[in-house]
C-alpha positions in Angstrom: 6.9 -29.5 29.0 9.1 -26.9 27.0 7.5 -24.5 24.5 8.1 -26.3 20.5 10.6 -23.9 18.9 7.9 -23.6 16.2 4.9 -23.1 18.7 2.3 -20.3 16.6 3.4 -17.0 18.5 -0.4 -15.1 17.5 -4.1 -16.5 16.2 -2.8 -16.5 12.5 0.7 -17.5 12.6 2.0 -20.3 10.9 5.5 -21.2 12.2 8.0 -22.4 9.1 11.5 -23.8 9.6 14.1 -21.9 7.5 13.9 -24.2 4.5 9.9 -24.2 4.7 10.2 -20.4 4.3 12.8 -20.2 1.5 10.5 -22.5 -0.3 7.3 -20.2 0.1 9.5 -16.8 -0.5 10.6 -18.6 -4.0 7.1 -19.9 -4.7 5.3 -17.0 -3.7 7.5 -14.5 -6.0 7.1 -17.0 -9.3 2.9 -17.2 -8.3 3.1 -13.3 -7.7 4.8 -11.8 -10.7 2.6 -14.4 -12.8 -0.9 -13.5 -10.5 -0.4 -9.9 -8.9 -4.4 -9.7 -7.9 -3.5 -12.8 -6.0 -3.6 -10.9 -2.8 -2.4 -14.0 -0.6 0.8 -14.6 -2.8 1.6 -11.3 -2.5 1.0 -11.1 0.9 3.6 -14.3 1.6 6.1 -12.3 -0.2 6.5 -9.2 1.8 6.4 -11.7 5.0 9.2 -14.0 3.7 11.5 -11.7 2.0 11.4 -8.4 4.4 11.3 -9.8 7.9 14.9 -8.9 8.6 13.9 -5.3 7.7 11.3 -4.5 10.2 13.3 -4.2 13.2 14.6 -1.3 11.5 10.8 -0.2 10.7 9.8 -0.6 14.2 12.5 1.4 15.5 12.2 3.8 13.2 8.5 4.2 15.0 9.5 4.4 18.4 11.8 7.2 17.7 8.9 9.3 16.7 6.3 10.0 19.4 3.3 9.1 17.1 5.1 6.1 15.5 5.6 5.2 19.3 2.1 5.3 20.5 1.0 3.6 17.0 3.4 0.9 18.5 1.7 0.7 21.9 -2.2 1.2 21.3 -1.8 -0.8 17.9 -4.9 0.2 16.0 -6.7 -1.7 13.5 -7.9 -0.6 10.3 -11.5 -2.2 9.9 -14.8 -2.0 8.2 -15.7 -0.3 11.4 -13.2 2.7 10.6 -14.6 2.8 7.4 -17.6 4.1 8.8 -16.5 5.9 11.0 -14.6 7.6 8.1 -17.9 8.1 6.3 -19.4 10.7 8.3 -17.2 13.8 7.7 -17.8 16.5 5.4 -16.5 16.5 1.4 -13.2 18.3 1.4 -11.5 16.2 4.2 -9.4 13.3 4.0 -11.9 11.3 5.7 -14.9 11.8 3.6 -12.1 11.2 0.6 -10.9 7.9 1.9 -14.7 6.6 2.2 -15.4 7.6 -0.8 -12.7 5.5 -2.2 -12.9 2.7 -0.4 -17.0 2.8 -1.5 -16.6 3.6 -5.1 -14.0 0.4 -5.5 -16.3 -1.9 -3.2 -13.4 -2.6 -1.3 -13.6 -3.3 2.6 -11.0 -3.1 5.1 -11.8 -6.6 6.8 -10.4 -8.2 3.3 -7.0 -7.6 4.0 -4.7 -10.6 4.3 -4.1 -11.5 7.9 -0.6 -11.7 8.5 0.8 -15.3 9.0 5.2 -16.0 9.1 6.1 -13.4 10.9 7.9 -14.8 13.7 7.4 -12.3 16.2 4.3 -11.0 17.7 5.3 -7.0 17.3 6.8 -7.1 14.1 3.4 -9.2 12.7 1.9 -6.0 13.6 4.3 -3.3 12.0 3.8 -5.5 8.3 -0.1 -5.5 9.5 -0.4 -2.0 10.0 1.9 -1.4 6.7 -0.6 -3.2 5.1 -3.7 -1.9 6.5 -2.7 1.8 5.7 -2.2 1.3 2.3 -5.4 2.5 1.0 -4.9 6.0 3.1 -1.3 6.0 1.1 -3.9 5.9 -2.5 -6.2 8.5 -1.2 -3.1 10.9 -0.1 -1.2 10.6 -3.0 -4.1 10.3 -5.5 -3.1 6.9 -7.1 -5.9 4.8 -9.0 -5.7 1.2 -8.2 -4.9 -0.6 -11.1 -1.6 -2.2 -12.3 -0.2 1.2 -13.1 -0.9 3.1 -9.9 -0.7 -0.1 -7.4 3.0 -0.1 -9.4 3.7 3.7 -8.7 2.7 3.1 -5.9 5.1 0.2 -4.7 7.5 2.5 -5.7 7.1 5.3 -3.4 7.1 2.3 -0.7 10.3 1.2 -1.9 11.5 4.7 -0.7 10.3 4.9 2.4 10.3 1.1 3.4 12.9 -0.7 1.9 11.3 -3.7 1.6 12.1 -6.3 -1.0 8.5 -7.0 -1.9 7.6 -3.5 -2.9 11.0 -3.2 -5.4 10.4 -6.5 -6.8 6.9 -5.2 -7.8 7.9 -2.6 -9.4 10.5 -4.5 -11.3 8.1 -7.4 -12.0 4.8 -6.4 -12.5 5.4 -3.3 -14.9 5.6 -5.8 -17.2 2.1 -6.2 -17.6 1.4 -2.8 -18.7 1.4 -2.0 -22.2 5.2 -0.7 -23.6 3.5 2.8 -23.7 2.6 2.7 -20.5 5.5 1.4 -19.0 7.2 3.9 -20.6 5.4 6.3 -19.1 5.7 4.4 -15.3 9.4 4.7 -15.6 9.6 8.2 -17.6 7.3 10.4 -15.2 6.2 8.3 -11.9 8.8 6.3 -10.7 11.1 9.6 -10.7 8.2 10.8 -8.9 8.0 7.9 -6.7 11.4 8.9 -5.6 10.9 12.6 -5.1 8.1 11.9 -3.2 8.9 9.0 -0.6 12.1 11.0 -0.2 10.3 13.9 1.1 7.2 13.0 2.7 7.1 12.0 6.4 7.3 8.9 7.8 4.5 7.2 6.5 4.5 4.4 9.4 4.6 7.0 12.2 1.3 9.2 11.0 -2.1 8.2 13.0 -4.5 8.1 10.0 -7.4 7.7 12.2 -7.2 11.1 13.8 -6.9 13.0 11.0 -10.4 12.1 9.7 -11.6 15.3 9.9 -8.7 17.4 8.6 -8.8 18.4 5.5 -7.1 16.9 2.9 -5.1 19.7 0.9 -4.2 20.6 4.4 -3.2 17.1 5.4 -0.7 17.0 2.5 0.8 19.8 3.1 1.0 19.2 6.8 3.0 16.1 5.9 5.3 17.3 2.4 3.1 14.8 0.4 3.5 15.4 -3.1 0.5 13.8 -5.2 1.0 12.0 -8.1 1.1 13.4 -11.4 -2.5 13.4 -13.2 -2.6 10.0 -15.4 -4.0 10.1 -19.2 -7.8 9.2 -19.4 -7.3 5.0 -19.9 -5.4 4.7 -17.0 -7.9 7.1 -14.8 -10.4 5.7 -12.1 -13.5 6.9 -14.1 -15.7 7.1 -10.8 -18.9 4.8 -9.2 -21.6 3.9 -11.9 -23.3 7.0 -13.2 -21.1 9.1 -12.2 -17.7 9.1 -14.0 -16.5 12.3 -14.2 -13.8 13.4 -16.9 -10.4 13.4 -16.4 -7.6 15.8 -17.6 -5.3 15.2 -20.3 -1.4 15.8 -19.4 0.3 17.2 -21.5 1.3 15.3 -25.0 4.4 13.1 -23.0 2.1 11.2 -21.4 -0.4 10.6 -24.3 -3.0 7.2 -23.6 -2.0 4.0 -25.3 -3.5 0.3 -24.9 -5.4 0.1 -21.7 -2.9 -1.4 -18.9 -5.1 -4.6 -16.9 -7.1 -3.5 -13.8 -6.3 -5.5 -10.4 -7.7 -5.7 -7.6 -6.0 -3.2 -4.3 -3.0 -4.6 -3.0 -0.8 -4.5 -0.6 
C-alpha cells in the first residue's frame, strides 16, 4: 500500500493540507501578537510562515564547514548540556550561559518540539534555530522580557529572514510602554541591524564547543556586538538575593513605566 501524502515524516510531526496550514499561520499570528508568552503559538508561527525560507537556511549551512557538520551530527540542546555547561569557570561563555539559564529557571527540555515542518531536515534547522536561542541572549547580553525578546527578534530578522521574527518586532512592541518603545526603535533596532549585519552566521557556530572559551573572546572571535546597556526597569535584576545594580545610559534612554515580563521565547 502506497505511503498517504500526509503520512507524519518524524515522532512530532503533524502533517496539514495547504488550507489546514493557512488556517493555523492566520490563527496562530492573531493568538501570538494577543499572547506572546504563549510559547506554542509562537512556535506554529515560525513553522507556518517561514518554511519556504529554510532551504535557503540550510544551504547557507552547508556552505560553511561548521554549519555543515551541525547539519550532519545534528546536536541537541538539552537539560543535559545545561550541565554540562555548568562546570566551567566564571569568565567563559559556558559558565555565563548556565548562569542564565539558572537564574531565569528556564530548562532546555521546555522548548517547543517542532511539528509542520514537512521535511525531516528542515524540522531540524527551525529546531536548532530555536534551541540556540538562549546562547543568542547570553552573547549579545539581552534580558528576556518583552523589550529584549523584541531586540532580539530583530537582530534575527537580519540574519534569518524569517517572517516570524519581523512580525514580532512589528507586533509585540506594542506592548511596551510609548517610552519604551521609543527607545526599542530609537537605539536597539538600529542596533539590531548593525549587529546581525556583522556578526557571523549565527546558524553555522557550534555552541557546544565553545563552552570553555571565554566569552569576551568568543565575541570578538565572531564580530558580536552586544547590546547597548538598558535603563534600570528594563534590566534583569539577578537570582533572589543577589541583584546587583545596573548602569544608567545616558539621559536618551531614561526609564519610564515598566514594559511586561514574558517568559523566553523563541
Amino acid at each position: 500500500m502506497a505511503p498517504s501524502r500526509y503520512a507524519p515524516l518524524y515522532p512530532t510531526h503533524i502533517p496539514l493540507n495547504p488550507l489546514q496550514k493557512g488556517a493555523l499561520a492566520v490563527l496562530s499570528c492573531v493568538g501570538a501578537l494577543w499572547r506572546p508568552a504563549r510559547a506554542d503559538l509562537v512556535a506554529a508561527v515560525g513553522e507556518t510562515t517561514g518554511e519556504w525560507l529554510l532551504p535557503y537556511i540550510r544551504d547557507r549551512m552547508k556552505r560553511d564547514p561548521v554549519g555543515r557538520r551541525i547539519l550532519e551530527e545534528r546536536p541537541r540542546v538539552t537539560d543535559e548540556t545545561m550541565a554540562s555547561s555548568a562546570g566551567h569557570p566564571p569568565g567563559t561563555f559556558g559558565h555565563a550561559y548556565a548562569a542564565f539559564m539558572g537564574d531565569r529557571r528556564f530548562h532546555a527540555n521546555d522548548r517547543t518540539p517542532v511539528r509542520f515542518i514537512d521535511d525531516e531536515e528542515l524540522a531540524y534547522v527551525i529546531a536548532r534555530s530555536r534551541e540556540v536561542h538562549d546562547f543568542w541572549h547570553v552573547l549579545f547580553d539581552l534580558h528576556t522580557n518583552v523589550f529584549g525578546e523584541v531586540a532580539l527578534k530583530g537582530l534575527e530578522f537580519v540574519q534569518t529572514g524569517l517572517p516570524m521574527t519581523g512580525l514580532a518586532v512589528v507586533g509585540a512592541q506594542y506592548k511596551l510602554s510609548p517610552q519604551d518603545r521609543e527607545l526599542l526603535q530609537k537605539h536597539y533596532l538600529p542596533w539590531a541591524l548593525r549587529a546581525g549585519g556583522r556578526c557571523h552566521d549565527l546558524m553555522s557556530i557550534y555552541y557546544e564547543e565553545h563552552f570553555g572559551d571565554d566569552l569576551e573572546e568568543l565575541r570578538r572571535r565572531f564580530r558580536i556586538i552586544p547590546a547597548p546597556p538598558p535603563p534600570q526597569h528594563l534590566a534583569f535584576k539577578g537570582a533572589p538575593g543577589q541583584q546587583k545594580p545596573q548602569p544608567q545610559p545616558q539621559a536618551a534612554l531614561a526609564p519610564s513605566t515598566p514594559s511586561p515580563a514574558s517568559p523566553n521565547q523563541a
